[in-house]
N, CA, C and O of each residue as an XYZ file, in Angstrom:
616
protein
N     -33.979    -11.604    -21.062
C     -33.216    -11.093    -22.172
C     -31.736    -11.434    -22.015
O     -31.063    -11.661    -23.020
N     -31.204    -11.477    -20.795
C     -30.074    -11.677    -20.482
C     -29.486    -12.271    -18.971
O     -29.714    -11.850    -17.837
N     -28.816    -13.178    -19.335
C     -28.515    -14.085    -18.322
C     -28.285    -13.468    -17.271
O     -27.894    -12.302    -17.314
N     -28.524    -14.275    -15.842
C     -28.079    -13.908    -14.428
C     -26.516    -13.451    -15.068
O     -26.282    -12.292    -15.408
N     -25.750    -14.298    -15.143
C     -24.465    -13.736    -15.238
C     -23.994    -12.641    -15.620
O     -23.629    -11.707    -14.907
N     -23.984    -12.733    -17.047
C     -24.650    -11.176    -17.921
C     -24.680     -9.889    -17.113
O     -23.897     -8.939    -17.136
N     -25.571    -10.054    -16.528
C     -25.968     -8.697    -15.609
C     -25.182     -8.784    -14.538
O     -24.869     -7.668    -14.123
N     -24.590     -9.971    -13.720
C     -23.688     -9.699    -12.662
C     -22.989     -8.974    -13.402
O     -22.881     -7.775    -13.147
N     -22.340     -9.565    -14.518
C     -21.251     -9.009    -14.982
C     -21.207     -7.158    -15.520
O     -20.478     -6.282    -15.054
N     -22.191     -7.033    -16.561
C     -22.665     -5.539    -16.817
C     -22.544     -4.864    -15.189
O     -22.466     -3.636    -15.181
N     -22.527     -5.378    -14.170
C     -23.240     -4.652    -12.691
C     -21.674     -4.387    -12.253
O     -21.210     -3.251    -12.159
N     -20.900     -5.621    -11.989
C     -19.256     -5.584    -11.738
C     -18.840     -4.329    -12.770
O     -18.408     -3.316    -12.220
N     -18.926     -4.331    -13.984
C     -17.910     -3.868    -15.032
C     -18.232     -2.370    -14.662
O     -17.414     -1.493    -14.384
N     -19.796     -2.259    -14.726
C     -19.851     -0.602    -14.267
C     -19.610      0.185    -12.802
O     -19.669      1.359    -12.436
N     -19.325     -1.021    -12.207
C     -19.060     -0.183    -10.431
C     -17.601     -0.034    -10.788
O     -17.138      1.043    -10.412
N     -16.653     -0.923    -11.491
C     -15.226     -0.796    -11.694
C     -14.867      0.286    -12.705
O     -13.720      0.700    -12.871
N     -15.799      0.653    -13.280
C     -15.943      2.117    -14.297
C     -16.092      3.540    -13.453
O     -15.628      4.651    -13.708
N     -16.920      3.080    -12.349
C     -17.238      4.288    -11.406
C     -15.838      4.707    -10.861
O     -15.354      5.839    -10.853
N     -15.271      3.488    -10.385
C     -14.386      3.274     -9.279
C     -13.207      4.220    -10.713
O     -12.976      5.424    -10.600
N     -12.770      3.581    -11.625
C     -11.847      4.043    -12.331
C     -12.227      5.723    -12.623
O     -11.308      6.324    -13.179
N     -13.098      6.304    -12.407
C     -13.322      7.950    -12.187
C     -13.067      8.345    -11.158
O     -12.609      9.485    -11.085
N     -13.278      7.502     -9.859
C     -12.894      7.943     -8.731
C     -11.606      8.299     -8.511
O     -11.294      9.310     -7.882
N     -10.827      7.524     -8.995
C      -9.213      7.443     -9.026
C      -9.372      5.992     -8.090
O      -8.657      6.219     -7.114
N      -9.782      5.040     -7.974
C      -9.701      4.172     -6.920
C      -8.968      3.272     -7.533
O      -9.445      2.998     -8.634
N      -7.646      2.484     -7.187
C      -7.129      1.381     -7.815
C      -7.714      0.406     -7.662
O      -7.553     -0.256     -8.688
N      -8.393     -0.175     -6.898
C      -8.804     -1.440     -6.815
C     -10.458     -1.832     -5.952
O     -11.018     -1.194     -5.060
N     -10.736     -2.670     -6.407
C     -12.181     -3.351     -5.589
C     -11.850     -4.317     -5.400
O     -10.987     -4.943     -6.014
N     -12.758     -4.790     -4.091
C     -12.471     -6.395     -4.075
C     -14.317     -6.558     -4.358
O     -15.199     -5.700     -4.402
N     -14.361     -8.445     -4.551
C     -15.496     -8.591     -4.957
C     -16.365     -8.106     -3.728
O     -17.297     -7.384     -4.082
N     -16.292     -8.302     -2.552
C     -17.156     -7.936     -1.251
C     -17.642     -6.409     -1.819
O     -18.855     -6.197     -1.830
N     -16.693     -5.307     -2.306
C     -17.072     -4.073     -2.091
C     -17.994     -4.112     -3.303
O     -18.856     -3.235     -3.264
N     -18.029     -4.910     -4.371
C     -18.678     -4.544     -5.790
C     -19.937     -5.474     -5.185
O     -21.067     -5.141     -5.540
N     -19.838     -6.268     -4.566
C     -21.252     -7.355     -4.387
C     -22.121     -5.851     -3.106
O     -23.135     -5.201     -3.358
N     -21.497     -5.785     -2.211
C     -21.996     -4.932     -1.227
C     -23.125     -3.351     -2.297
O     -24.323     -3.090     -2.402
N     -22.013     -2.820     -2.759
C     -22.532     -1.425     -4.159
C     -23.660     -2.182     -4.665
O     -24.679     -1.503     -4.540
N     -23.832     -3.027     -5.054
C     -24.853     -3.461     -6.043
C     -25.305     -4.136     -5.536
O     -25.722     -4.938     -6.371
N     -25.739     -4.646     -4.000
C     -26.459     -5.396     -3.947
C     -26.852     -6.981     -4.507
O     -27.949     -7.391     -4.884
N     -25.827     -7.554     -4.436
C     -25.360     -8.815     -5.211
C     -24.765    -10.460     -4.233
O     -23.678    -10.468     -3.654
N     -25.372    -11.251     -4.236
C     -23.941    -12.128     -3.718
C     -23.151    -12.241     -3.937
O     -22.990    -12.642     -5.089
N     -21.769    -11.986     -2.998
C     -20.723    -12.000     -3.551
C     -19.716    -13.347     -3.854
O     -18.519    -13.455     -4.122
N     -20.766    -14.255     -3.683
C     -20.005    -15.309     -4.161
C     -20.443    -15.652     -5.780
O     -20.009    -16.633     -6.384
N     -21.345    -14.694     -6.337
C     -21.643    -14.762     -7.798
C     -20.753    -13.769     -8.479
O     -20.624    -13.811     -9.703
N     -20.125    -12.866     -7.739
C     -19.585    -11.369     -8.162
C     -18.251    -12.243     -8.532
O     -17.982    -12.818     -9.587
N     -17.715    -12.176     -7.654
C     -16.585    -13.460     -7.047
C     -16.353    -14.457     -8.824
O     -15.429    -14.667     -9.610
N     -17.350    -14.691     -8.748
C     -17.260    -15.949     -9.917
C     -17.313    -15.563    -10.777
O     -16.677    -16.243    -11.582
N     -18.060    -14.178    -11.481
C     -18.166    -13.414    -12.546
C     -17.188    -12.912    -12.774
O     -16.819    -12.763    -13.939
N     -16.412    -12.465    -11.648
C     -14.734    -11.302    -12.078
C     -13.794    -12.351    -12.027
O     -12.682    -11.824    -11.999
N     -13.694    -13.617    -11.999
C     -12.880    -14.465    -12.479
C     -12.954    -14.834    -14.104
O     -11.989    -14.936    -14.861
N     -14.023    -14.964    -14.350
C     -14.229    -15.020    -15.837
C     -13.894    -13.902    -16.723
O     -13.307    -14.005    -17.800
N     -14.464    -12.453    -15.984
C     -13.845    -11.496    -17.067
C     -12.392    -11.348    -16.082
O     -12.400    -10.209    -15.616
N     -11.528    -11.885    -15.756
C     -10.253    -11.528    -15.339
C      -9.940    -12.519    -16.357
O      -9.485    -11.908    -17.324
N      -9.973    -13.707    -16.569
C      -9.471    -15.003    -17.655
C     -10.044    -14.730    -19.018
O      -9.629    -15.410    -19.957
N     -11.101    -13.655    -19.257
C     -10.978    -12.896    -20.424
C     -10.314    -12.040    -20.780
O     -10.101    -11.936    -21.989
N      -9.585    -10.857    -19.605
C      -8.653    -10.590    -19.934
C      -9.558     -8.724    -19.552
O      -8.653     -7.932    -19.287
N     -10.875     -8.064    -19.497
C     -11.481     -7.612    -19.572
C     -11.031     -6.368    -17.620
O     -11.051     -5.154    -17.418
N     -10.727     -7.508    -16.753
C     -10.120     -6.990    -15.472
C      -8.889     -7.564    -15.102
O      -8.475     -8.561    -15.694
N      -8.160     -6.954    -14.037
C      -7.472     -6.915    -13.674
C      -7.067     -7.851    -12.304
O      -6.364     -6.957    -11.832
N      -6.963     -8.851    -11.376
C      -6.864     -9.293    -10.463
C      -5.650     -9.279     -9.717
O      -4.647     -9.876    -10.107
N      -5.710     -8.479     -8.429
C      -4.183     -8.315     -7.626
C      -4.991     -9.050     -6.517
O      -6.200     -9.135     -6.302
N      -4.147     -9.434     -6.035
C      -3.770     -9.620     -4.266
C      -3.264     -9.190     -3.242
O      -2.297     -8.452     -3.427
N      -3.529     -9.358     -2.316
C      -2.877     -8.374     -0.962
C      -3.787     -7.731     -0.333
O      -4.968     -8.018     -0.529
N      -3.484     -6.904      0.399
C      -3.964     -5.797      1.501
C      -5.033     -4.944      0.421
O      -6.252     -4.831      0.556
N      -4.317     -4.482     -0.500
C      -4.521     -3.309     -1.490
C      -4.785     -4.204     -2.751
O      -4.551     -3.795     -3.888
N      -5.403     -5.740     -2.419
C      -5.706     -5.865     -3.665
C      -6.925     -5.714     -4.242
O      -7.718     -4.991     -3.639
N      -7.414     -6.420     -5.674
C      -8.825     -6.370     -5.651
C      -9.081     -6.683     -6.936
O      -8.722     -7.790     -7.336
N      -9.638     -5.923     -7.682
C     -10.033     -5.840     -9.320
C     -10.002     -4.599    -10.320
O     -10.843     -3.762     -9.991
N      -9.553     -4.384    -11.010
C      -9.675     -3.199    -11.971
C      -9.774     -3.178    -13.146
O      -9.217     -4.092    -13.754
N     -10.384     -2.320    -13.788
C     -10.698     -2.234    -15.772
C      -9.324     -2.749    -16.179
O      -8.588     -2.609    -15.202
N      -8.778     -3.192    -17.024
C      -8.020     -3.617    -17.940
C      -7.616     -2.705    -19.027
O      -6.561     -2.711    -19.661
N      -8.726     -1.848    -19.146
C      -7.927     -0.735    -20.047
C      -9.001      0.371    -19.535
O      -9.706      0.277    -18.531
N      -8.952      1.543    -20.554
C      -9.840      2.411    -20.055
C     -11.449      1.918    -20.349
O     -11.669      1.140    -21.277
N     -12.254      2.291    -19.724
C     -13.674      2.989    -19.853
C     -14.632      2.796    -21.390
O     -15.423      1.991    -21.881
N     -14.111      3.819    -21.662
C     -14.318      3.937    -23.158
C     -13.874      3.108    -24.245
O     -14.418      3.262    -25.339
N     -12.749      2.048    -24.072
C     -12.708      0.737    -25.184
C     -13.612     -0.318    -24.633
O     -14.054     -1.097    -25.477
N     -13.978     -0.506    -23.397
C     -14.482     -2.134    -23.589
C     -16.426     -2.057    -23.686
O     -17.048     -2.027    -22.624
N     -17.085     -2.036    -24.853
C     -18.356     -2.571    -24.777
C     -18.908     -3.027    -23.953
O     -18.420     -3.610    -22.984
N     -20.480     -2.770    -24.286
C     -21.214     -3.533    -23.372
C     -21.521     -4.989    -24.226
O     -22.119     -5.872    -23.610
N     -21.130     -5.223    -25.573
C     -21.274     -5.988    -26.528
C     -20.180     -7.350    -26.232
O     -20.587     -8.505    -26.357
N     -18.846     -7.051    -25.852
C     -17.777     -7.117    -25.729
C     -18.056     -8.088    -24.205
O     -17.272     -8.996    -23.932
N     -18.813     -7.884    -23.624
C     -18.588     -8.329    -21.975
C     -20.130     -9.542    -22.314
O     -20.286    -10.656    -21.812
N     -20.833     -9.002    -23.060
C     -22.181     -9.169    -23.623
C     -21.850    -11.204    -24.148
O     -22.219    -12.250    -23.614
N     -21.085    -10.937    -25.283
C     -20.452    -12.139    -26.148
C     -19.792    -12.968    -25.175
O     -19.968    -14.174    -25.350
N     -18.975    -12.588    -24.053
C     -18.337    -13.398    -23.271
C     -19.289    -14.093    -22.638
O     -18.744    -15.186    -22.478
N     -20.288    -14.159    -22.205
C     -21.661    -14.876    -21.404
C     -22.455    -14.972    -22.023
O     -23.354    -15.107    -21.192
N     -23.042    -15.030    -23.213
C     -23.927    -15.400    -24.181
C     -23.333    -16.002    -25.176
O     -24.103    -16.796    -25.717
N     -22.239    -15.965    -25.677
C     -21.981    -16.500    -26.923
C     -22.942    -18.141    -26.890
O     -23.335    -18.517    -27.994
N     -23.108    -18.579    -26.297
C     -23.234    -20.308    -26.308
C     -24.817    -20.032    -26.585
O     -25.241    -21.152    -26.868
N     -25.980    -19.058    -26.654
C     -26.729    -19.035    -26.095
C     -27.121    -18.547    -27.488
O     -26.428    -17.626    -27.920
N     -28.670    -19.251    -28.717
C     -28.189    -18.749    -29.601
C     -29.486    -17.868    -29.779
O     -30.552    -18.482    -29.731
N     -29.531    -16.350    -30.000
C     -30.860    -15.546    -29.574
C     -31.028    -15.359    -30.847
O     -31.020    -14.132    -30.940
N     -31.200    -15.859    -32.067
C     -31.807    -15.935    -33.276
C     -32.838    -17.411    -33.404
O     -32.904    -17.904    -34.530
N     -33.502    -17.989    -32.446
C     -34.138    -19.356    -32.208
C     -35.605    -18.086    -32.385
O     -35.745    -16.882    -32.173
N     -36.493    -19.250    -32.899
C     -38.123    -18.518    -33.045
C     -38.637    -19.158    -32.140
O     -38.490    -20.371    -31.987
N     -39.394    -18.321    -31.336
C     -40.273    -18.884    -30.350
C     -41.758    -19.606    -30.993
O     -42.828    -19.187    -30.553
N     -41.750    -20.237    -31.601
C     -42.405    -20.691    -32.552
C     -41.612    -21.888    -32.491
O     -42.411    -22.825    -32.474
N     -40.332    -22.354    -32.446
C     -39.548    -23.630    -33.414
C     -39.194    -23.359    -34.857
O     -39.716    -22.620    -35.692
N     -37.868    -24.397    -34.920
C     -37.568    -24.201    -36.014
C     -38.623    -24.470    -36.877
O     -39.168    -23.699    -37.667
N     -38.880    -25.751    -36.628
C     -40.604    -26.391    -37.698
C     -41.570    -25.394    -38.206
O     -42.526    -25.708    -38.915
N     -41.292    -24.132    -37.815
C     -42.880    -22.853    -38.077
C     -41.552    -21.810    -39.046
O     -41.701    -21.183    -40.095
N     -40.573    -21.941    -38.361
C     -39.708    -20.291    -39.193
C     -38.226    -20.920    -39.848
O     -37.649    -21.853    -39.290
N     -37.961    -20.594    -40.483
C     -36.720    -21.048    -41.421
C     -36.183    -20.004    -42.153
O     -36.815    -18.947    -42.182
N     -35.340    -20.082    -42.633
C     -34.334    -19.278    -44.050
C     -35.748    -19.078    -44.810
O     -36.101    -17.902    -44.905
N     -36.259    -19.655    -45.138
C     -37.065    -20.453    -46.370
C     -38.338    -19.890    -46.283
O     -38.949    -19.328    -47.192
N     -38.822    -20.139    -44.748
C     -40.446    -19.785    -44.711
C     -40.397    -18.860    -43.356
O     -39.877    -19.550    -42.480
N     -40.738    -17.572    -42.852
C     -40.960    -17.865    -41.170
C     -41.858    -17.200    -41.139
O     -42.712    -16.799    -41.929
N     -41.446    -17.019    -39.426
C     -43.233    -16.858    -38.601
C     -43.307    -15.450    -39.003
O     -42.647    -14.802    -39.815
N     -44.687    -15.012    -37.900
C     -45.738    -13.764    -38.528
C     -44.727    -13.206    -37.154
O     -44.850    -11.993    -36.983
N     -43.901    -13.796    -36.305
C     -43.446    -12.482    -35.420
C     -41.431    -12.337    -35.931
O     -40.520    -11.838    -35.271
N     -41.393    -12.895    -37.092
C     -40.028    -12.828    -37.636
C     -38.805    -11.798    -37.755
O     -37.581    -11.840    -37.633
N     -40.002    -10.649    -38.126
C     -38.929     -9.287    -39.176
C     -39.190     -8.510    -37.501
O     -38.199     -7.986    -36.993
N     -40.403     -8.480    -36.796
C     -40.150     -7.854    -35.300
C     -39.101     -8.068    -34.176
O     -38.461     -7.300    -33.458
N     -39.183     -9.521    -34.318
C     -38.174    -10.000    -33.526
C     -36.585     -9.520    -33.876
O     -35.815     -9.041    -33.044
N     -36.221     -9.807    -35.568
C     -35.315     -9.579    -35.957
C     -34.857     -8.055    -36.036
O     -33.656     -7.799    -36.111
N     -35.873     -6.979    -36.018
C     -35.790     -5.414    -35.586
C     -35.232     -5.303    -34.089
O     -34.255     -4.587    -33.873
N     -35.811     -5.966    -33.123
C     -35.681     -6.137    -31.919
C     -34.449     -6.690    -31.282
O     -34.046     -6.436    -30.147
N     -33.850     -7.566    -32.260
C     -32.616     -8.128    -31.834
C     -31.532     -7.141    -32.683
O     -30.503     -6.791    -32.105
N     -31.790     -6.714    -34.039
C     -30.326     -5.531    -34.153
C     -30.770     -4.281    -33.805
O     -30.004     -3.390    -34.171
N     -31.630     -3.961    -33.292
C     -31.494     -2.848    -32.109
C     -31.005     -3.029    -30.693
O     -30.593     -2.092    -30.011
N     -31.062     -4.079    -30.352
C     -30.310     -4.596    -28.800
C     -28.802     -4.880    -29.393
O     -27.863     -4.427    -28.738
N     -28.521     -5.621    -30.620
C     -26.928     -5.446    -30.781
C     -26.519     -4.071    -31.353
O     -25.299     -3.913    -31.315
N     -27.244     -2.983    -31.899
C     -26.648     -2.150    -31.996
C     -26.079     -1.402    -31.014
O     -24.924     -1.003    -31.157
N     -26.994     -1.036    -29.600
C     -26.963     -0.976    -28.646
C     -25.912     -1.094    -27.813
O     -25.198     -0.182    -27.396
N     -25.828     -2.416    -27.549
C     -24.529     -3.612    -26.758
C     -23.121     -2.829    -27.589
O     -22.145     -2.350    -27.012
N     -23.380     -2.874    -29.221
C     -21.892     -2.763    -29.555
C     -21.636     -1.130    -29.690
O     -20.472     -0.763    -29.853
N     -22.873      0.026    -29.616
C     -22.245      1.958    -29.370
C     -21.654      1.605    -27.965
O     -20.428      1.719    -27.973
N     -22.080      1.278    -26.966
C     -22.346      1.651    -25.599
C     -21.202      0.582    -25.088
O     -21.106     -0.645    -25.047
N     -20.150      2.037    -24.616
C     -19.202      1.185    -23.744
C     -19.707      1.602    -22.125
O     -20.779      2.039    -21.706
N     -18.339      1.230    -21.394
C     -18.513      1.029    -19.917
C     -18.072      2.568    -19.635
O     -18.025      2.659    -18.408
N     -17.752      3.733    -20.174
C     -17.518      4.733    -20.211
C     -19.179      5.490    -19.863
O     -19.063      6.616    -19.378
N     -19.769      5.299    -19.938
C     -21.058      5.441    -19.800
C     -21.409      5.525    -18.248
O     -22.292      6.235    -17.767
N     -20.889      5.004    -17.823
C     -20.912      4.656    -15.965
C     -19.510      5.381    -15.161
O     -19.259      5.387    -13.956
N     -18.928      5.820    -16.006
C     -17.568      6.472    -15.432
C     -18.108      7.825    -14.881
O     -18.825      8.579    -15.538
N     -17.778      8.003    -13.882
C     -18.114      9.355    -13.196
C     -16.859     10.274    -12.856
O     -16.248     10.043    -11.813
N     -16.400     11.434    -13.796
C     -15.324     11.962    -13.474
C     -15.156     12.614    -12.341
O     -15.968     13.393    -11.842
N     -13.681     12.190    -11.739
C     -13.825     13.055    -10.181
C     -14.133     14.270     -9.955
O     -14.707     14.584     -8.912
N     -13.797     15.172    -10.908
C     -13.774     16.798    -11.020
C     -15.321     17.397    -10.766
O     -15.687     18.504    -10.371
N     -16.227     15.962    -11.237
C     -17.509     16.475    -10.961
C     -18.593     15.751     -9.390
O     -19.656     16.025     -8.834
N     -17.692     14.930     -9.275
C     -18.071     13.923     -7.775
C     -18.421     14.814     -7.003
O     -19.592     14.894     -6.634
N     -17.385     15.747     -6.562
C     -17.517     16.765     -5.240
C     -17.028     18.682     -5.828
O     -16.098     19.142     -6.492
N     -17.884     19.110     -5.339
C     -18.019     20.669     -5.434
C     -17.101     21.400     -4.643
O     -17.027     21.294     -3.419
N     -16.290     22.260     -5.456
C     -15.059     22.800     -5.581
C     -15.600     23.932     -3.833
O     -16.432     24.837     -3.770
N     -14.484     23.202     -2.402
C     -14.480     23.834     -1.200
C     -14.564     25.176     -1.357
O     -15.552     25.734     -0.881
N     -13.658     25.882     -1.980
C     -13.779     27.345     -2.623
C     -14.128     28.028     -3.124
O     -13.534     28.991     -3.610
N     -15.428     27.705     -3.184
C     -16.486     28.702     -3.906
C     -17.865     28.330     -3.236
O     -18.729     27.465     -3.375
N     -17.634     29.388     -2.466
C     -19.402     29.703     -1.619
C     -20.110     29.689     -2.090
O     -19.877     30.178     -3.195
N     -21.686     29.189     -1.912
C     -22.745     29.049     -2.770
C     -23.497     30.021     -2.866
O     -24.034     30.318     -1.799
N     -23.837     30.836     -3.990
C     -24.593     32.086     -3.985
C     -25.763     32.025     -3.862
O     -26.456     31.137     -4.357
N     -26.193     33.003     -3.151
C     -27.190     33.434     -2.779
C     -28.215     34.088     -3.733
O     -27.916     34.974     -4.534
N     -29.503     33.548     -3.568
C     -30.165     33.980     -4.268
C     -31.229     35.199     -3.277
O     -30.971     35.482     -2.107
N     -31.933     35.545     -3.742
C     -32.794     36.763     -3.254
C     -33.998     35.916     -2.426
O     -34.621     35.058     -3.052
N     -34.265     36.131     -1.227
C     -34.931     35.570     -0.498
C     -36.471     36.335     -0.417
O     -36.727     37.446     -0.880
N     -37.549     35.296      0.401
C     -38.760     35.662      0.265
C     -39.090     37.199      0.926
O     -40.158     37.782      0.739
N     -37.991     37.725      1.714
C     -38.330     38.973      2.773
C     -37.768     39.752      2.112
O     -38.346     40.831      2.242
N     -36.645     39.858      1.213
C     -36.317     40.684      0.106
C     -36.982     41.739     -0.529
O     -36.466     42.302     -1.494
């Protein structure tokens, strides 16, 4: 359904969504390939593309790494989606053109075509906000003992 890249990329964009709840300024590709289980020489190559899209952020240094570009909640999964598929054209009938057309098409046409604007409706509700994990809820407040409930000898 969607390219190797694609999904590196969806995989990068949402660990850098996590990371941006954490309060964390930066990832490098090692730490996002390591989280997800990824090579990081594909991670590497993927956050150069959405950095030259404009989508992350790229520093250098000690403290450098990668970060969202804006918040969470503006950038799509549609949005990151188009940057690695655009070339790729998912309105083709698996059939050939020769069986489906404007004009005439196949018996799996109006399914397919249900199937594909439900995956772009999808891609374009659903941002990277979706994967953001706010800190307030990461870790359980030191100051408040956990109550006790009534035990079996009770």
């Amino acid at each position: 359904m969607f390219s190797r890249q694609t999904v590196c990329a969806f995989t990068a964009m949402s660990r850098l969504a996590e990371a941006y709840g954490e309060g964390r300024t930066a990832l490098s590709a090692a730490e996002i390939a390591a989280s997800r289980d990824i090579p990081c020489p594909f991670v590497a190559k993927t956050l150069s593309a959405l950095s030259r899209a404009g989508f992350v952020i790229a520093s250098r240094g000690p403290n450098g790494g990668y970060v969202l570009s804006s918040r969470p909640e503006t950038i799509t999964l549609l949005d990151v989606y188009q940057l690695f598929e655009s070339s790729r054209d998912n309105s083709l009938c698996p059939f050939g053109m020769k069986y489906c057309d404007l004009d005439q098409t196949c018996a799996l046409h109006e399914k397919l075509a249900s199937i594909r604007e439900t995956l772009n409706d999808f891609l374009r509700k659903t941002t990277f906000v979706a994967f953001h994990i706010p800190s307030t809820t990461a870790m359980p407040d030191p100051g408040i003992a956990p109550r006790s409930g009534p035990t079996a000898t009770d």
